[in-house]
VEXPATI-566012 format. One line per 8 residues: for each residue x, y, z of C-alpha. Coordinates in Angstrom, 1 decimal, padded with zeros to 4 digits, always signed. Layout:
BEGIN
X,Y,Z ~ ...;
***
This chain:
BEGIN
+040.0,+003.9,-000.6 ~ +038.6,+000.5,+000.1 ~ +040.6,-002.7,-000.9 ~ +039.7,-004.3,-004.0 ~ +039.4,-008.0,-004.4 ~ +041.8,-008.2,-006.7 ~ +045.2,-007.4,-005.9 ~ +048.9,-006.3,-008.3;
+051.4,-009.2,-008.0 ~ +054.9,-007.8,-008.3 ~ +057.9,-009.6,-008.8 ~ +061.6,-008.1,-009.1 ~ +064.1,-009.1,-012.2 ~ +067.3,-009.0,-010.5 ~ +070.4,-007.6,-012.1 ~ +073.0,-007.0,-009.6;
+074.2,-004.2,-011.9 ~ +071.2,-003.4,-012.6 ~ +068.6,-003.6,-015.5 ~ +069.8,-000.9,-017.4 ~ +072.9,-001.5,-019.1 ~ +075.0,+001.3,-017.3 ~ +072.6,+001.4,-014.2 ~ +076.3,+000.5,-012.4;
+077.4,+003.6,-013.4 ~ +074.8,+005.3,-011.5 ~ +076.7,+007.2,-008.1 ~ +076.2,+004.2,-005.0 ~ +074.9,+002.1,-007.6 ~ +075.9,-002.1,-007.2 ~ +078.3,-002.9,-010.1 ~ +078.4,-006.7,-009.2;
+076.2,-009.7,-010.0 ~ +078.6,-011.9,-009.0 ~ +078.5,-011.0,-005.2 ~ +076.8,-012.5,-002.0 ~ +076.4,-009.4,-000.3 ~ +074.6,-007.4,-003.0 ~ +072.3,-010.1,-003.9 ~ +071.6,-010.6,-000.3;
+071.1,-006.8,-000.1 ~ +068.8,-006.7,-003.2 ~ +066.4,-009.8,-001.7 ~ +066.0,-007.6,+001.6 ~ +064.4,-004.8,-000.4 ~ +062.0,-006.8,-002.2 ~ +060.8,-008.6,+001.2 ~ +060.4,-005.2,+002.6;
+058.5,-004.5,+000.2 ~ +055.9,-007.6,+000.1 ~ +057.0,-008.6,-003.6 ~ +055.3,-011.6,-004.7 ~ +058.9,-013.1,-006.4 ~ +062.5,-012.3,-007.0 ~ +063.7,-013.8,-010.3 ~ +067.1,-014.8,-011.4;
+067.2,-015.1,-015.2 ~ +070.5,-016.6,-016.9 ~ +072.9,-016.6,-019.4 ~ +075.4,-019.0,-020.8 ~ +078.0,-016.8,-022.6 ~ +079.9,-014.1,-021.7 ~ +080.2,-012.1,-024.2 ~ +082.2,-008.8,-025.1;
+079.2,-006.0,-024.9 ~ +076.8,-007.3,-023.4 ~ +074.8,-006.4,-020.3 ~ +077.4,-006.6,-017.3 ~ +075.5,-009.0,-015.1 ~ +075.1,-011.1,-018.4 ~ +079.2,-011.0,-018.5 ~ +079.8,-012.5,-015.0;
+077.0,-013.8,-013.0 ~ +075.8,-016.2,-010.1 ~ +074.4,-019.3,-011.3 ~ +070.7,-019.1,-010.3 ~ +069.5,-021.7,-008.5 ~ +072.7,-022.4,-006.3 ~ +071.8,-018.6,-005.7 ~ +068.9,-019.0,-004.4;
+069.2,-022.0,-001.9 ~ +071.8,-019.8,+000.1 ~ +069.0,-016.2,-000.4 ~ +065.8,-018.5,+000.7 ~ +067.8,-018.7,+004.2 ~ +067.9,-014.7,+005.2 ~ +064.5,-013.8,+002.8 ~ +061.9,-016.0,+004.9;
+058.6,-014.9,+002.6 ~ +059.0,-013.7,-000.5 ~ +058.8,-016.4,-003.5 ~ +061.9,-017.3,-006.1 ~ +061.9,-017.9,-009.5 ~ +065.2,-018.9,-011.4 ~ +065.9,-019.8,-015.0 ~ +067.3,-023.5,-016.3;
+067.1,-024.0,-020.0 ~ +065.5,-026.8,-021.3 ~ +068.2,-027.1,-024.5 ~ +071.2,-027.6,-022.1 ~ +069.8,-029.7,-018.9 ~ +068.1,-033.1,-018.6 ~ +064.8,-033.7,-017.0 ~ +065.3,-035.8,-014.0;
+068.0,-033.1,-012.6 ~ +066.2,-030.4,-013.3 ~ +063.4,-032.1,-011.7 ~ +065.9,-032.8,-008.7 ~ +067.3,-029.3,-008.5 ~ +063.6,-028.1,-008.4 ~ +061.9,-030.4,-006.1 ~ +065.2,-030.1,-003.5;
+064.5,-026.5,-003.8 ~ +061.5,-026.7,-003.4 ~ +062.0,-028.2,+000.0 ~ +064.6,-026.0,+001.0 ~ +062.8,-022.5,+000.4 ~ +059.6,-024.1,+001.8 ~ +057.2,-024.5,-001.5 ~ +058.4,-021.0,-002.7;
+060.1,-021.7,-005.8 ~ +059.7,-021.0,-009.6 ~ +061.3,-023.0,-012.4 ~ +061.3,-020.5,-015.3 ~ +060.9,-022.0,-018.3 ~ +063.3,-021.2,-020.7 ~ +064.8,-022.7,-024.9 ~ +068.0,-021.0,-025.6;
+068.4,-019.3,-028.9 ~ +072.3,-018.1,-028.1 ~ +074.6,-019.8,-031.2 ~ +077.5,-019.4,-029.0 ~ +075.6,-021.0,-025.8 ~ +075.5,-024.1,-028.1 ~ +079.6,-024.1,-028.6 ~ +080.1,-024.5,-024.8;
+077.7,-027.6,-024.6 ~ +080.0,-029.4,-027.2 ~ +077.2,-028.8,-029.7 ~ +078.3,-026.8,-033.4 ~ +074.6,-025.4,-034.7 ~ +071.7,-024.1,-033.0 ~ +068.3,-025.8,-032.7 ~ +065.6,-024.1,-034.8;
+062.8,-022.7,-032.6 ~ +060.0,-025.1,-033.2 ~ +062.1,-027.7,-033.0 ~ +063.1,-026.2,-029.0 ~ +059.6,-025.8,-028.2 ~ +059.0,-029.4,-029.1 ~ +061.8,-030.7,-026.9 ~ +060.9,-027.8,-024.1;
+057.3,-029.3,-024.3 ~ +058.1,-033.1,-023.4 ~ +060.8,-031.8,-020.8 ~ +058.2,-030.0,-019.1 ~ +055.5,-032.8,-018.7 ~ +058.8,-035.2,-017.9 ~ +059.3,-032.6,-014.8 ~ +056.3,-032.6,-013.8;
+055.7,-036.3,-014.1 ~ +058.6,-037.1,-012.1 ~ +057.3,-034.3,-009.4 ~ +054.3,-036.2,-008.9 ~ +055.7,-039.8,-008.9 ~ +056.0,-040.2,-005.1 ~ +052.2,-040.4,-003.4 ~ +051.4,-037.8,-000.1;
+052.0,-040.0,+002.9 ~ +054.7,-042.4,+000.6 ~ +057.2,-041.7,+002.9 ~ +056.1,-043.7,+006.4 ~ +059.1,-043.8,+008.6 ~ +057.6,-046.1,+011.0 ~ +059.7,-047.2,+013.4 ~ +058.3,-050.0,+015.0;
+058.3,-051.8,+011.7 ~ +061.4,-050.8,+010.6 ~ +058.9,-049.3,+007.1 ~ +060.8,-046.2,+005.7 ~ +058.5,-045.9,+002.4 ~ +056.0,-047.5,+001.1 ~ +057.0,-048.2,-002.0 ~ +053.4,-049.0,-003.5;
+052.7,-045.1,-003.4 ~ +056.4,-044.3,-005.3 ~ +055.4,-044.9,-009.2 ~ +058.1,-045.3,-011.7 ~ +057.8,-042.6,-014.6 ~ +058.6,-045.3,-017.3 ~ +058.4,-042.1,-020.3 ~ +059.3,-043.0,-023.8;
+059.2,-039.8,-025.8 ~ +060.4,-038.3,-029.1 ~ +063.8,-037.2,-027.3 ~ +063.5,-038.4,-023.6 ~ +063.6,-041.8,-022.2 ~ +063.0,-041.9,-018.3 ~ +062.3,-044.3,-016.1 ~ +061.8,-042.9,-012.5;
+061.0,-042.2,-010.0 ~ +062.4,-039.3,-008.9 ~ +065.1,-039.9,-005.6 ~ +063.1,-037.7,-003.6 ~ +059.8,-037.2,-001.7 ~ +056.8,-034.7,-002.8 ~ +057.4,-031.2,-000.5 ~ +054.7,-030.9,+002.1;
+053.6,-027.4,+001.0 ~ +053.5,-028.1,-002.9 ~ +055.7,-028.8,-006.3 ~ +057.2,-025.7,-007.5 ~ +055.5,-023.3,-010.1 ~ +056.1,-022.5,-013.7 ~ +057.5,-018.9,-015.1 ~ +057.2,-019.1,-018.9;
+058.0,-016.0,-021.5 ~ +058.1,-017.4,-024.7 ~ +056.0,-015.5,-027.2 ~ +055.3,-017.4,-030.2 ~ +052.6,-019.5,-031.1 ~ +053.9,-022.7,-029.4 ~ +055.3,-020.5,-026.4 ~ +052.1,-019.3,-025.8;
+050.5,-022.9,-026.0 ~ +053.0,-023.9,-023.7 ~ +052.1,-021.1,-020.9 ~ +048.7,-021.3,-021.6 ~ +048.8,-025.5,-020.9 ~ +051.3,-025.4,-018.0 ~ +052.8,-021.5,-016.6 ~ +052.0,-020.4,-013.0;
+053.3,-017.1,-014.3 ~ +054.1,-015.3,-017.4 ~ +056.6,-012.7,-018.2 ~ +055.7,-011.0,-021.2 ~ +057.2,-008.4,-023.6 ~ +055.2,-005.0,-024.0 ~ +055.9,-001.7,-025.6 ~ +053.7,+000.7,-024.3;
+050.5,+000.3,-026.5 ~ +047.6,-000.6,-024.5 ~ +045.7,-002.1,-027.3 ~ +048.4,-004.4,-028.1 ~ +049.0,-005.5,-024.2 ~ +045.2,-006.1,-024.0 ~ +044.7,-008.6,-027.3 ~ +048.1,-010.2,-026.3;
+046.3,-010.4,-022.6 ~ +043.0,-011.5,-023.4 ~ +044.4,-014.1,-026.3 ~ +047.1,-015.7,-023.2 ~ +044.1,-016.3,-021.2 ~ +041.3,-017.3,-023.6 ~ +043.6,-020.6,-024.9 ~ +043.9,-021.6,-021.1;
+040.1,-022.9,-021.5 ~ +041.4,-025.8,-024.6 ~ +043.8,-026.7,-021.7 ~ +041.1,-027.1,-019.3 ~ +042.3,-024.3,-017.1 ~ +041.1,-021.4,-015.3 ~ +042.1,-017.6,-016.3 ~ +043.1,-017.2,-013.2;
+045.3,-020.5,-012.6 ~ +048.0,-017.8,-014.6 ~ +049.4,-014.4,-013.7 ~ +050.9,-012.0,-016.3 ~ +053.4,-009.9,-015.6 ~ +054.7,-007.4,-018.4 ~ +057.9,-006.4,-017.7 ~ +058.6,-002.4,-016.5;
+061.0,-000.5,-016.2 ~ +060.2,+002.8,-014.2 ~ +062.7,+005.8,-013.5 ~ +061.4,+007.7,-010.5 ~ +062.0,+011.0,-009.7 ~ +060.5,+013.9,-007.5 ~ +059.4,+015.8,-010.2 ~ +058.9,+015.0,-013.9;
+062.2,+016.9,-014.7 ~ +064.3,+015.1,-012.5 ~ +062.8,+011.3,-013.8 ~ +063.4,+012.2,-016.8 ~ +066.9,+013.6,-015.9 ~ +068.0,+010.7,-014.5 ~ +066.7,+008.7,-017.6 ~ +068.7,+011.0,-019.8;
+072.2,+010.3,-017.5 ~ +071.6,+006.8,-018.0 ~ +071.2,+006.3,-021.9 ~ +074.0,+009.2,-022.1 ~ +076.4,+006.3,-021.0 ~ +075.3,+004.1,-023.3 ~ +078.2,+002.7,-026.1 ~ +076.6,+002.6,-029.8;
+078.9,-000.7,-029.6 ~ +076.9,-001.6,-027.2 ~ +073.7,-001.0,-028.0 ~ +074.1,-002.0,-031.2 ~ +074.6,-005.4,-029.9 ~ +071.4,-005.4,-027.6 ~ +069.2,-004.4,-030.4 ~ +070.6,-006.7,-032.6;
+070.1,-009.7,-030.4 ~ +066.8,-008.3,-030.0 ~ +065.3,-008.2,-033.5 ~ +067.8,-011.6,-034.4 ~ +069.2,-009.4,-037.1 ~ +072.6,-008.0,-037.2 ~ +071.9,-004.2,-037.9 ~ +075.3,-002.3,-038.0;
+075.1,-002.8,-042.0 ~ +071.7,+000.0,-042.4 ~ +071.2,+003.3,-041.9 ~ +070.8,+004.2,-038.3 ~ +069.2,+007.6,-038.9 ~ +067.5,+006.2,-041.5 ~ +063.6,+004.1,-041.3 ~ +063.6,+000.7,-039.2;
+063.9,-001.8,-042.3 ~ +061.5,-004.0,-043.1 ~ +062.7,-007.6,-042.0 ~ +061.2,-011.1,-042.4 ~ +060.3,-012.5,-039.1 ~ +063.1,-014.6,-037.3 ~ +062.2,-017.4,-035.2 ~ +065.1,-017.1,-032.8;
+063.5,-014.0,-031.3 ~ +060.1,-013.5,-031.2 ~ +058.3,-011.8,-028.8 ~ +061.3,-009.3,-028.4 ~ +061.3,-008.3,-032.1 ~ +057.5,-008.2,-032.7 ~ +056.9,-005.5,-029.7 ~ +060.5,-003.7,-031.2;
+058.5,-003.8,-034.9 ~ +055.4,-003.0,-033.5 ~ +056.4,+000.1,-032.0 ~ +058.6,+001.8,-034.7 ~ +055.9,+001.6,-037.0 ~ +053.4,+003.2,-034.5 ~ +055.8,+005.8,-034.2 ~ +057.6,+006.0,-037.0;
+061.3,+005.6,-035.2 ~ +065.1,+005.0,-036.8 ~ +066.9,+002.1,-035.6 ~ +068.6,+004.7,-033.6 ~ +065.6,+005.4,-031.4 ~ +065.3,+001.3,-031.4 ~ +068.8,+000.7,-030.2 ~ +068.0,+003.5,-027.7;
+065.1,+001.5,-026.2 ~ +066.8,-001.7,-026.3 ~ +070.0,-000.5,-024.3 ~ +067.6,+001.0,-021.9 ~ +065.8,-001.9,-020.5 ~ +067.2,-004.1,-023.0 ~ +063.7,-004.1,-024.9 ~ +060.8,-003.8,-022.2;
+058.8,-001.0,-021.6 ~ +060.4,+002.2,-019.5 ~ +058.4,+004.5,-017.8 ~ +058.9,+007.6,-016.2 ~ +057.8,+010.1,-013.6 ~ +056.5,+010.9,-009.8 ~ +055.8,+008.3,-007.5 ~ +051.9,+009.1,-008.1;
+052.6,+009.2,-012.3 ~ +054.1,+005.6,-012.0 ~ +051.5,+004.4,-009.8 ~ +048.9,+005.9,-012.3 ~ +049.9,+004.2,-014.7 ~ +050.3,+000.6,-012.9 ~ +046.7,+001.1,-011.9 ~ +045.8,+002.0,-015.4;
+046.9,-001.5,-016.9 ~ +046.4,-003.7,-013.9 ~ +042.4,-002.3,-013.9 ~ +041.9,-002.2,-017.5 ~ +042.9,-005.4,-018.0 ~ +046.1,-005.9,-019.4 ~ +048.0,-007.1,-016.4 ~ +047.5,-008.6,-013.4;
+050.8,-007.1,-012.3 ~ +054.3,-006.2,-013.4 ~ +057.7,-007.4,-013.3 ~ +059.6,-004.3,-011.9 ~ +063.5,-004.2,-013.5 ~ +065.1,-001.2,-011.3 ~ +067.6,+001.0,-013.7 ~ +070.1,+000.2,-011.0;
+069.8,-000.7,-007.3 ~ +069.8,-000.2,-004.7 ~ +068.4,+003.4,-004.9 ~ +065.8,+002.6,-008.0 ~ +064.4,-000.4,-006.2 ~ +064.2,+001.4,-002.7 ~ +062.4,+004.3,-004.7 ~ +059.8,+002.2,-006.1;
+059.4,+000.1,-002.8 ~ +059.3,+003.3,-000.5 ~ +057.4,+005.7,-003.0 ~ +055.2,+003.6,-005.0 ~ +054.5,+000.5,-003.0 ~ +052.8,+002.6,-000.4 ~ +050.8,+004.7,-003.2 ~ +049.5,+001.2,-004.6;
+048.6,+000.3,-001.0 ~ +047.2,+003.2,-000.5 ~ +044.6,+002.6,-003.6 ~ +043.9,-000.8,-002.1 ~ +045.9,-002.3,-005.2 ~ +048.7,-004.2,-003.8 ~ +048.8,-006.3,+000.4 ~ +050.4,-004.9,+002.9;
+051.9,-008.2,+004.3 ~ +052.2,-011.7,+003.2 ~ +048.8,-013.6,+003.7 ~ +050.8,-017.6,+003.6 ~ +053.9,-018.9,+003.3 ~ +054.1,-020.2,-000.3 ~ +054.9,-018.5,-003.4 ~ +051.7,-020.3,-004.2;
+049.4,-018.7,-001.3 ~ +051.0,-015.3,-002.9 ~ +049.7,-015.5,-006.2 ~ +046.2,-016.5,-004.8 ~ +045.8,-014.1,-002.2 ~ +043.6,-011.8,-004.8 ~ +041.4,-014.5,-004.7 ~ +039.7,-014.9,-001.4;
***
């Protein structure tokens, strides 16, 4: 089949025990996401297999519960410095909230990075809506959500103001003269905001290959606003329903234009889940292992955090209930809603999707099903590629990098090798 213009990005959500809440459990399966060697392990595979980005999300709790690599995990972007060193390609993206850090060093920590992985960095855009992530920053109360999205808002353009403070060619390092930088190109930021004051510049020098991109998954009206004005990527929430991933795709893109952007400036990546097998039976097998392992504690837990409601006090067996909206957790709880009224589910059947892949959409299947149905959404629209979250690794991720990678290749869908260096010159190979 002859290659198409436009090509699948894929990116990887790591979980070094993997994306499904007992993936560890799985026989050979890493049970660690506190370990160099797995991580470095789990960057290899997605090199191999010509992934656009590995992504680090975070947490600041551990709590009794919850996902194992949410209990005890690497912090991100220390993380990635040391995996940018023996992954020489592929792109990074890590998570730094914007209700626990200051601008000017989370503009450091990115630009450094930046300059360390060679342009192939991500900042991914995060507010936190964890109460108890607010009792270890020696704060009492959580921040309602519009009021985080206003603060997340001015951090961003503070970032990216500091990013582009220092002028190409600033730095002269003459010799002769003894002129290190001209300071005439290095601009003070001098930002008086609502809740940042900043004067600049930032301590160090514009990266020769480009500032580092923006991941962004918030799914609100001002999360969306805020990926639509500034995201280099999104990571977005979807439940199976293809007419629900198309408005939410087509309504992402069409507020880019009040922004004075291109639709193609952003890449959406709806987050997957696929279980593999070499027939039907055996995919769906190996689903059914996995969610037999899964506590109701548990579970309970993940859907609750989900939907922002705590739901041990209905009826499990009984109809999902019908809740106001909470703004703590949007996007998760509007696809979780969405799709027990389309199909009539309990919150039983909820908590079973939600310990799954902790909310996103799983599908199973043959290498050729799974590929089908990549291809489906990628062509129709709704995508223009997926964030993969392997069950467990490293035998889920090598199945869908040696089965299905080479079916998408195959169809012309996805590039054989990396076209540039940057994470930047990934995302725009599909264009020419």
């Amino acid at each position: 089949m002859p290659q198409t213009k436009r090509q699948m990005h894929l990116a990887v959500f790591w979980l070094g025990t993997g994306n499904h809440i007992a993936g560890w459990r799985m026989p050979g399966a890493f049970d660690s996401n506190c370990s160099w060697p797995i991580a470095e392990a789990g960057v290899k595979i997605a090199e191999r297999g010509k992934f656009d980005l590995f992504f680090l999300a975070d947490s600041l709790v551990s709590a009794p519960n919850d996902h194992p690599s949410m209990q005890s995990r690497l912090e991100p972007t220390t993380t990635i410095a040391a995996l940018s060193l023996v992954a020489r390609k592929i792109g990074f993206g890590c998570t730094v909230s914007t209700s626990f850090s200051d601008p000017f060093s989370t503009a450091r920590v990115f630009q450094s990075l930046a300059h360390l992985t060679g342009s192939r960095i991500a900042w991914n855009v995060v507010t936190t809506n964890a109460p108890e992530a607010y009792l270890n920053f020696s704060r009492d109360a959580n921040t309602e959500h519009d009021e985080r999205y206003r603060v997340a808002e001015e951090f961003v353009d503070v970032v990216r103001g500091l990013w582009s403070g220092w002028d190409p060619g600033a730095v002269v390092r003459d010799r002769a003269s003894g002129l290190f930088a001209d300071r005439a190109r290095v601009r003070p930021l001098e930002h008086t905001g609502r809740y940042f004051k900043i004067k600049g510049p930032l301590n160090i020098e514009r990266p020769p290959h480009g500032d580092p991109l923006l991941i962004q998954a918030g799914g609100s009206e001002q999360g969306q606003d805020l990926s639509a004005r500034t995201a280099d990527i999104v990571f977005s929430v979807v439940n199976g329903d293809k007419d629900e991933a198309k408005a939410a795709y087509d309504s992402l893109k069409a507020r880019m234009a009040r922004f004075g952007r291109e639709r193609d400036e952003l890449k959406l990546l709806p987050g997957v889940m696929p279980i593999i097998g070499r027939t039907e039976a055996e995919a769906k097998a190996q689903l059914d292992r996995l969610q037999s392992w899964v506590s109701p504690t548990t579970a309970l837990r993940m859907v609750s955090l989900r939907l922002g409601y705590d739901i041990t006090k209905h009826d499990l067996d009984g109809p999902v209930p019908e809740l106001p909206p909470n703004a703590n957790s949007q996007s998760f709880a509007r696809a979780l809603f969405a799709k027990a009224r389309r199909e009539n589910l309990t919150l039983r059947d909820l908590y079973n999707i939600a310990a799954a892949a902790r909310g996103h959409w799983v599908i199973w299947g043959t290498p050729t099903r799974i590929a089908d149905t990549l291809q489906d959404w990628f062509e129709a629209g709704l995508a223009d590629g997926f964030m993969i979250q392997p069950a467990y690794f490293p035998g889920a991720f090598d199945d869908f990098v040696d089965l299905v990678v080479p079916e998408l290749q195959r169809r012309g869908l996805f590039r054989r090798d990396y076209a540039g260096a940057t994470l930047r010159n990934h995302l725009r190979q599909d264009e020419g």
